[in-house]
Backbone as a ProteinNet text record, in pm:
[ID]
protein_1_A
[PRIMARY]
XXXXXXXXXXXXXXXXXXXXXXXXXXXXXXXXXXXXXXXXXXXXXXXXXXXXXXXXXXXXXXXXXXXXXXXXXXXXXXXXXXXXXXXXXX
[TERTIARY]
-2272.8	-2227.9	-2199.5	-2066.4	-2080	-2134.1	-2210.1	-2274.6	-2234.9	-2274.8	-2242.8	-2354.4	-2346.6	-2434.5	-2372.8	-2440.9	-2410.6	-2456.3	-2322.8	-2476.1	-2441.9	-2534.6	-2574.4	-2565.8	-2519.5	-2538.5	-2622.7	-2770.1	-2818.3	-2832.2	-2895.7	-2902.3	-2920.5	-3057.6	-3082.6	-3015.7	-2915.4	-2848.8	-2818	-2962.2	-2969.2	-2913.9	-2955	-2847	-2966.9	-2903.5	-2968.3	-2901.2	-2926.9	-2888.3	-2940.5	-2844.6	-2896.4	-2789.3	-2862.5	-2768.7	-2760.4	-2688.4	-2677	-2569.4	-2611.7	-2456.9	-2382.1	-2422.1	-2394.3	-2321.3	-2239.1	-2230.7	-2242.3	-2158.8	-2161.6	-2335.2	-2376.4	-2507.4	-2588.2	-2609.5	-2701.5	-2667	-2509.4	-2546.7	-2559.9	-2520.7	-2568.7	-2766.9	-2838.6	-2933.2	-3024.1	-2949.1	-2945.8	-2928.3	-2852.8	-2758	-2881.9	-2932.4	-2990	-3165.4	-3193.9	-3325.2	-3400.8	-3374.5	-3429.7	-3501.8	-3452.9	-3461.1	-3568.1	-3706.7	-3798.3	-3742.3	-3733.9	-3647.1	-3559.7	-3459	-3381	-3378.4	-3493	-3518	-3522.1	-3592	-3657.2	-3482.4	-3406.2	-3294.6	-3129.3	-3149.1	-3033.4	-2968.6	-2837.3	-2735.9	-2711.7	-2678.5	-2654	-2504.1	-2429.1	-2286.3	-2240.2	-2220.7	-2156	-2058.6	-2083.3	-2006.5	-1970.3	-1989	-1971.5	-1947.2	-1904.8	-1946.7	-1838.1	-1927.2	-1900.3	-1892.7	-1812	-1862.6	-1908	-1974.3	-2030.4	-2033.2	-2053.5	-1994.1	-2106	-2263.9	-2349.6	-2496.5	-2620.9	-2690.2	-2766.1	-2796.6	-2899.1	-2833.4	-2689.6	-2603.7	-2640.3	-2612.3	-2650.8	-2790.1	-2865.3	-2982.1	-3008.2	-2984.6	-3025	-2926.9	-2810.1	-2766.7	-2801.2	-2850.3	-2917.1	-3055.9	-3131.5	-3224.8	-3242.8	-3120.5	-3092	-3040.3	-2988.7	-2945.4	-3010.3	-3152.6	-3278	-3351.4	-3367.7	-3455.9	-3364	-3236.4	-3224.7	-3208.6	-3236.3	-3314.7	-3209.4	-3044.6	-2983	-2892.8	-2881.3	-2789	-2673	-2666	-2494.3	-2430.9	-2516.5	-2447	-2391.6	-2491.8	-2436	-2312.5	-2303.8	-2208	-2049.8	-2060.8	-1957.8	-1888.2	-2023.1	-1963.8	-1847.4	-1936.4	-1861.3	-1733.3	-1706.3	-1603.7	-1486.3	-1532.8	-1418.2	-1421.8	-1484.6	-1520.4	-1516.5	-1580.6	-1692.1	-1765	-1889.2	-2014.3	-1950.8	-1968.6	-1946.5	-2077.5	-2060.7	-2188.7	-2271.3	-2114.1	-2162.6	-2266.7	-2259.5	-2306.5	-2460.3	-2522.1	-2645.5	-2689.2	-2619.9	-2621.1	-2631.6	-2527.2	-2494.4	-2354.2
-2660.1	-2527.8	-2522.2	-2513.9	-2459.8	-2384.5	-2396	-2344.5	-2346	-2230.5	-2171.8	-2238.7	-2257	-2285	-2131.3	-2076	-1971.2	-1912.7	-1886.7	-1832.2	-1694.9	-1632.5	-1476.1	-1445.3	-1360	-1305.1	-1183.4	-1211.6	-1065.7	-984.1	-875.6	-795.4	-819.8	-896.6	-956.3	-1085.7	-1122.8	-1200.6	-1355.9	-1381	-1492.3	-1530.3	-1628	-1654.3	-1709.8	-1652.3	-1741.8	-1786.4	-1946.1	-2046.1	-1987.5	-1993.8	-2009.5	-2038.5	-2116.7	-2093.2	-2049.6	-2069.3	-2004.8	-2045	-1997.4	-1991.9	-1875.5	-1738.6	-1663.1	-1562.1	-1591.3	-1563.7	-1383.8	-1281	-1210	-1127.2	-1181.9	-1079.4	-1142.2	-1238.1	-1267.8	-1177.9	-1184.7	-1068.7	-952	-901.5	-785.3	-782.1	-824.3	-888.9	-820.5	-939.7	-932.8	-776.5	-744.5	-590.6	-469.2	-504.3	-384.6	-426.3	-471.3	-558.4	-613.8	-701.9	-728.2	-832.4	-922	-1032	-1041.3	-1067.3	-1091.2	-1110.9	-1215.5	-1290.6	-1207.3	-1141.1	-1056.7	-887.5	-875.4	-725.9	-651.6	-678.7	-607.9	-666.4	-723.2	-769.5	-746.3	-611	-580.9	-500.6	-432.8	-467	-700.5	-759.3	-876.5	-900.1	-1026	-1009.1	-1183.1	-1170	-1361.6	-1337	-1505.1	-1531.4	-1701.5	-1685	-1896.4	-1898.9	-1954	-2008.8	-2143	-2215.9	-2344.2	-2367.2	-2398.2	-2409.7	-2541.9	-2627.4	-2746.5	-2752.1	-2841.4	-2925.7	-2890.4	-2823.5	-2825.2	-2772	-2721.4	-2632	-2784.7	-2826.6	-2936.9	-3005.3	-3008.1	-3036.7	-2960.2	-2817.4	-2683.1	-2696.9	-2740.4	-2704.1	-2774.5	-2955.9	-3060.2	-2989.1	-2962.7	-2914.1	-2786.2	-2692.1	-2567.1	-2651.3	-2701.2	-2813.3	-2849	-2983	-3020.5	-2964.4	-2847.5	-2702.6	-2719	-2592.3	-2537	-2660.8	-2755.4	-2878.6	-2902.6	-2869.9	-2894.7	-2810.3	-2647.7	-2533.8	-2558.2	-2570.2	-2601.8	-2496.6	-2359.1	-2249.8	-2306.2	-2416.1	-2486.1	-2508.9	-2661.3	-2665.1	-2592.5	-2487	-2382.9	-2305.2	-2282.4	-2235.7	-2298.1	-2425.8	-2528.9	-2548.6	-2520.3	-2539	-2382.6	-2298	-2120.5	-2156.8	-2233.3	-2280.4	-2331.5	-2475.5	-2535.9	-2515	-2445.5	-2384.6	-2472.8	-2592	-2672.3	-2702.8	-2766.1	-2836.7	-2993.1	-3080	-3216.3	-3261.3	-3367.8	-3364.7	-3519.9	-3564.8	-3694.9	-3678	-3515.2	-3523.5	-3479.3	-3442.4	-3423.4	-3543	-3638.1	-3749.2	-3812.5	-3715.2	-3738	-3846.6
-4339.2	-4305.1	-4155	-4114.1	-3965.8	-3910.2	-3781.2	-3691.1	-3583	-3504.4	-3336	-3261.6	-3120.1	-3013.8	-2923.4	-2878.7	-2814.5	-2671.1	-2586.7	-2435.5	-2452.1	-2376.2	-2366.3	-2255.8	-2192.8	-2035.5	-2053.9	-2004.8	-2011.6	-1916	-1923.9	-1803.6	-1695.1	-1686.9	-1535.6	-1509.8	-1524.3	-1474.5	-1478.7	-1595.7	-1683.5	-1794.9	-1834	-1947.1	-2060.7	-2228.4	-2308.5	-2395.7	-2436.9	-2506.9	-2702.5	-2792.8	-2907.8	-2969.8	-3088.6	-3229.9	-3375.6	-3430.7	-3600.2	-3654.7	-3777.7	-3854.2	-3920.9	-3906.4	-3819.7	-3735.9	-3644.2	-3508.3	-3502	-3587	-3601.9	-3595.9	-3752.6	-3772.1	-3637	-3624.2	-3509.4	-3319	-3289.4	-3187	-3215.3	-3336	-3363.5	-3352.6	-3389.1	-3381.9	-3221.9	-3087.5	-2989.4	-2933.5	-3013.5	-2953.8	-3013.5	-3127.7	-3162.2	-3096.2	-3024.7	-3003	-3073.8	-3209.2	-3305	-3278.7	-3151.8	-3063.1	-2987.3	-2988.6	-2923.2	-2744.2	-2764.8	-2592.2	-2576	-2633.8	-2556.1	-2561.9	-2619.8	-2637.5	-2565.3	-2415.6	-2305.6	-2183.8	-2230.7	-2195	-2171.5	-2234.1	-2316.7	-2212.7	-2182.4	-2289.8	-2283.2	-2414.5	-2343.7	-2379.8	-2352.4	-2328.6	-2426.4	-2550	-2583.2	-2435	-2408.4	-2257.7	-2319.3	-2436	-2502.8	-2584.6	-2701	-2801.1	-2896.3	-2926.8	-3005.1	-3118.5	-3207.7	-3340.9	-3344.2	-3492.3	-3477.7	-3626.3	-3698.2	-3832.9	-3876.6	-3830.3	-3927.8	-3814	-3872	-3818	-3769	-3777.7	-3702.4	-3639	-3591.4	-3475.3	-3365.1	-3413.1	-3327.7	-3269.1	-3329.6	-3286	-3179.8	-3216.5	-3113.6	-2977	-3001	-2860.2	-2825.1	-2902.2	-2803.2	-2764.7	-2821.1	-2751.2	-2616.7	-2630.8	-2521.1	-2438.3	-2399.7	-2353.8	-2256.5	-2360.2	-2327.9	-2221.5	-2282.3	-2192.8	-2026	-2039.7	-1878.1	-1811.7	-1803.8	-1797.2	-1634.6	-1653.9	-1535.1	-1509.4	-1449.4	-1474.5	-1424.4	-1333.1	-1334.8	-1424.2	-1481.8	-1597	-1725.4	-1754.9	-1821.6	-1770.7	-1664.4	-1551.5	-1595.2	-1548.3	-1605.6	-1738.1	-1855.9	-1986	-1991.2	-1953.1	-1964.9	-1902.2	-1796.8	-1729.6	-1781.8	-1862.2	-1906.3	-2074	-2088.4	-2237	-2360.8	-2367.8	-2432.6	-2337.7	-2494.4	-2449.9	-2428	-2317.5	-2268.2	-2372.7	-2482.2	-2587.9	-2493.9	-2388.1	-2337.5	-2235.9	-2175.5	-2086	-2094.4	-2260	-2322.3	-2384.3	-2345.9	-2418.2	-2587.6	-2610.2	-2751.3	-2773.9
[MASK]
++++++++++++++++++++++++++++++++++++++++++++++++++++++++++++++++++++++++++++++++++++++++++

């Protein structure tokens, strides 16, 4: 089933990484505060998104995302609008 990797721009000025399959009900989700992590966060803004051939694709790269906790690189992907999979080392 295809799946999204997704960033969020939230209020304070951070960003959060997730995915699904999806894309729709899940920012709705985000939007109504259903969202633990982005509840106290809101309004938040999709500023990304990827599709991917299957949900445990998605995941290892919101993963490896999350693990380099780098607001550049996130910066960059929003930029040239994909994920570089070489540069998570996939």
């Amino acid at each position: 089933m295809k799946s999204d990797v997704y960033f969020l721009k939230l209020d304070n000025d951070q960003y959060y990484i997730g995915s699904t399959t999806n894309i729709d009900r899940r920012i709705s989700e985000h939007q109504k505060g259903m969202t633990k992590s982005t509840r106290h966060r809101r309004p938040v803004r999709l500023v990304f998104k990827q599709t991917f051939d299957n949900i445990r694709q998605a995941k290892i790269i919101e993963y490896r995302l999350k693990k380099l906790k780098s607001r550049k690189i996130i910066e960059r992907i929003i930029e040239n609008g994909f994920i570089n999979l070489q540069l998570l080392g996939l």
